[in-house]
C-alpha positions as CSV (number, residue, x, y, z in Angstrom):
1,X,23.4,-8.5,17.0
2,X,19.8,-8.9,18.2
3,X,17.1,-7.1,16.3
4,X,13.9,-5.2,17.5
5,X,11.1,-5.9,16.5
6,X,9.4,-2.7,14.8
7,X,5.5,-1.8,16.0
8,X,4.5,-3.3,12.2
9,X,5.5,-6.6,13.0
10,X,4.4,-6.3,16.2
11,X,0.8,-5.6,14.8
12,X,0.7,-8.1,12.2
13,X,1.7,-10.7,15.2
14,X,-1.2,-9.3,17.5
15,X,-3.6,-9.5,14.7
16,X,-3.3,-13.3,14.1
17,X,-2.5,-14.4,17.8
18,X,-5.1,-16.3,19.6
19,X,-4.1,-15.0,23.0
20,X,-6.2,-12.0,23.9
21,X,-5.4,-11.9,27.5
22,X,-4.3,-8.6,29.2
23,X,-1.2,-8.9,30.9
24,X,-0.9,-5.9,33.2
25,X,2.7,-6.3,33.7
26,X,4.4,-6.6,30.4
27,X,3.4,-5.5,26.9
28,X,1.1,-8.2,25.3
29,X,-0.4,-8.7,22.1
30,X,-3.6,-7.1,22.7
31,X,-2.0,-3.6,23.4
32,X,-0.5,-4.1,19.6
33,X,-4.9,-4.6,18.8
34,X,-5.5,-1.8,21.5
35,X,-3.4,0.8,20.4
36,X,-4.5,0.5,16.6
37,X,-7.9,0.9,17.8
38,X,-7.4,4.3,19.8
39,X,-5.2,5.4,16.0
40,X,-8.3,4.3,13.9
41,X,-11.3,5.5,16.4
42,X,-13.1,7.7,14.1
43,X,-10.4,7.8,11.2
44,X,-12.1,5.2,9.2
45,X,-9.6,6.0,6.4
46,X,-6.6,4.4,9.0
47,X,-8.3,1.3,9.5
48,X,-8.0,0.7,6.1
49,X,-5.0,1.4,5.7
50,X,-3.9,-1.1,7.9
51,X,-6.2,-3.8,6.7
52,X,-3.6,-2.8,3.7
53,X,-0.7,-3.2,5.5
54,X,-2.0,-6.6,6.6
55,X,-2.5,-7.6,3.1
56,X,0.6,-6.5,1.8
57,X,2.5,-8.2,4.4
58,X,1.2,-11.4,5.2
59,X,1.1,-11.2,1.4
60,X,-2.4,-13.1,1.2
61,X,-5.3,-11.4,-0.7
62,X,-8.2,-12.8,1.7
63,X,-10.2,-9.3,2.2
64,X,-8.4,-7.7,-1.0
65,X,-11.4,-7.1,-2.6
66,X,-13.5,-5.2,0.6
67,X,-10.2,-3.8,0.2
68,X,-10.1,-2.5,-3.1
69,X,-13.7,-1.2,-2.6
70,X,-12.8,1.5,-0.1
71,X,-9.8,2.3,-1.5
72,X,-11.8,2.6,-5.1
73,X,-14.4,4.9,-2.7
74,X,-10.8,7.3,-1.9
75,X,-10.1,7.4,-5.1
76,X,-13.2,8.1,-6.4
77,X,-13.9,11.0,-4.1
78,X,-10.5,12.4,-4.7
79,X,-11.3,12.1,-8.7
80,X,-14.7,14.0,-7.8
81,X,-12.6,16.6,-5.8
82,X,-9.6,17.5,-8.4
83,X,-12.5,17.5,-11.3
84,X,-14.5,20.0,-10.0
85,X,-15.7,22.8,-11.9
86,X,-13.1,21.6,-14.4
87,X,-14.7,20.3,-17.7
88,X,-12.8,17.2,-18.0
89,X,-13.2,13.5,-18.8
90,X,-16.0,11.8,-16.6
91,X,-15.4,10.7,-13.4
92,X,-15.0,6.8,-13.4
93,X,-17.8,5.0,-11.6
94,X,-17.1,3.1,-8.2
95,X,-17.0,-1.0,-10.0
96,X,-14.2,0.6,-12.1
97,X,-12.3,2.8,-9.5
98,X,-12.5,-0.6,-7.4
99,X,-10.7,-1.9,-10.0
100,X,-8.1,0.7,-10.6
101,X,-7.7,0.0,-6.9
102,X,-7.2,-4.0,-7.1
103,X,-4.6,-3.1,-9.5
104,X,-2.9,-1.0,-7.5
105,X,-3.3,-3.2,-4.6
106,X,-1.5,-6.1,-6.7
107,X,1.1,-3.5,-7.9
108,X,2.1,-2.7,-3.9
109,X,2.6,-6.5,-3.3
110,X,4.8,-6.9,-6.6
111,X,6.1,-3.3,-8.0
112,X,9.4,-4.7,-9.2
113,X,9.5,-4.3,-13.1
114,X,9.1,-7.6,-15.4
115,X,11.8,-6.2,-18.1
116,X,14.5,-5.8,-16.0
117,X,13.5,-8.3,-12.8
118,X,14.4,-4.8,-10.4
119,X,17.6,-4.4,-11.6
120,X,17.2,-0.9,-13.1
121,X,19.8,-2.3,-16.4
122,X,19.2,-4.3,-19.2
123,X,21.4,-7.9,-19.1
124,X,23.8,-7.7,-22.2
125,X,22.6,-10.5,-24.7
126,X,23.6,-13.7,-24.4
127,X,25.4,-13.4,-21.0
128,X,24.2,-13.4,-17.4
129,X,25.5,-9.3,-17.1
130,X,23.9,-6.3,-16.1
131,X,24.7,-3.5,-19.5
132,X,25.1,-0.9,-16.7
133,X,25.5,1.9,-19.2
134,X,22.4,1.9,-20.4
135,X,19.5,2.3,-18.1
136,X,15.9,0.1,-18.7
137,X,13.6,0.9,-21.1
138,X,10.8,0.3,-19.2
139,X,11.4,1.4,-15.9
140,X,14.2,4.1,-16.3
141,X,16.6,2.7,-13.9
142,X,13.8,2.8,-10.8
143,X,13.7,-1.1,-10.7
144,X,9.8,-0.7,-10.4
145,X,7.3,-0.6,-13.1
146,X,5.5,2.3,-13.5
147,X,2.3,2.4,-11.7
148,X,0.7,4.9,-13.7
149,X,0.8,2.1,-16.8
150,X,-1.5,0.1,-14.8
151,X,-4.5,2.2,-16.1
152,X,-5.4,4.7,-18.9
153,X,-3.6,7.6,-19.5
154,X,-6.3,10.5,-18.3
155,X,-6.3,8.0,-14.8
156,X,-2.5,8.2,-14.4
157,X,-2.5,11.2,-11.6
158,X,-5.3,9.6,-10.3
159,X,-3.6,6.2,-9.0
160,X,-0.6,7.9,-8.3
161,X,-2.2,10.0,-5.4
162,X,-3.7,6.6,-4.4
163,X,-0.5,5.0,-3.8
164,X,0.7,7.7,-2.2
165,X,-1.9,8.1,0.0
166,X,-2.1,4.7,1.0
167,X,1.4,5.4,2.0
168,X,1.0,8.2,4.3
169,X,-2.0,6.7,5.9
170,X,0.0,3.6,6.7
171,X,3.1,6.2,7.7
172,X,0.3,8.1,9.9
173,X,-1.3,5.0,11.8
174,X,2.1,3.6,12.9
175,X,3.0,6.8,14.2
176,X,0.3,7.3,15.8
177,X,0.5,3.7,17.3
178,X,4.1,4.1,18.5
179,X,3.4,7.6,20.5
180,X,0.1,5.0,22.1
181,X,2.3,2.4,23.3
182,X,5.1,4.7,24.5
């Protein structure tokens, strides 16, 4: 059974190769490098999201915190949007959105939820087994901790738009990479 390699991979190859040469008859590394540049060119918001992607897979945190910066800039702009004209709590600054972000960056590399090691079930005391008829307390049965406990309470909505924005954007650049290359 042979497997393909998906256009993700195939990025996160191109982005640490050392080869930059152009072959004109087969697909190379650099039109991995070429193609993400034509689905970030003027969509600054897609570039990082794959500098995202590249942390999250190569699971390294080397540019995490440039990282967490611009995705603390999202966020904060997207608090400054849903608050508007709405007399609500004060809109975080950018050092602590940036850090809202970091968190959320560290909960996309590691979401699985301490309690229950991703399980979704409590084990039954003293014995190696899963109590499959009850469900975690912490994470309801979802195997991941809850992002929103990552912050305060009134910030909750907040970082979940974040990670599902991050999300999409990754979702969004890939596409937009595969219809390049095809």
């Amino acid at each position: 059974m042979s497997e393909r390699v998906g256009i993700q991979e195939r990025y996160l190859r191109a982005a640490q190769t050392s080869d930059l040469s152009v072959n004109l008859i087969a697909p190379s590394d650099v039109d991995q490098l070429i193609a993400a540049g034509f689905a970030t060119a003027g969509r600054p918001r897609r570039a990082i999201a794959l500098r995202l992607h590249r942390v999250l897979s190569t699971g390294r945190l080397s540019g995490a915190r440039d990282l967490s910066w611009d995705l603390g800039a999202m966020l904060r702009s997207q608090m400054i949007r849903s608050r508007k004209g709405l007399k609500v709590g004060r809109v975080p600054n950018l050092a602590e959105t940036a850090r809202m972000s970091m968190l959320v960056i560290k909960w996309l590399r590691h979401p699985t939820c301490p309690s229950c090691h991703g399980r979704g079930h409590p084990t039954i005391p003293n014995t190696p087994h899963l109590d499959e008829s009850r469900l975690c307390g912490e994470c309801h049965g979802t195997g991941k901790r809850p992002v929103e406990r990552l912050v305060r309470t009134e910030y909750a909505d907040d970082v979940r738009w974040l990670v599902g924005e991050v999300e999409l954007l990754v979702q969004q650049t890939f596409d937009a990479m595969r219809r390049i290359n095809s």
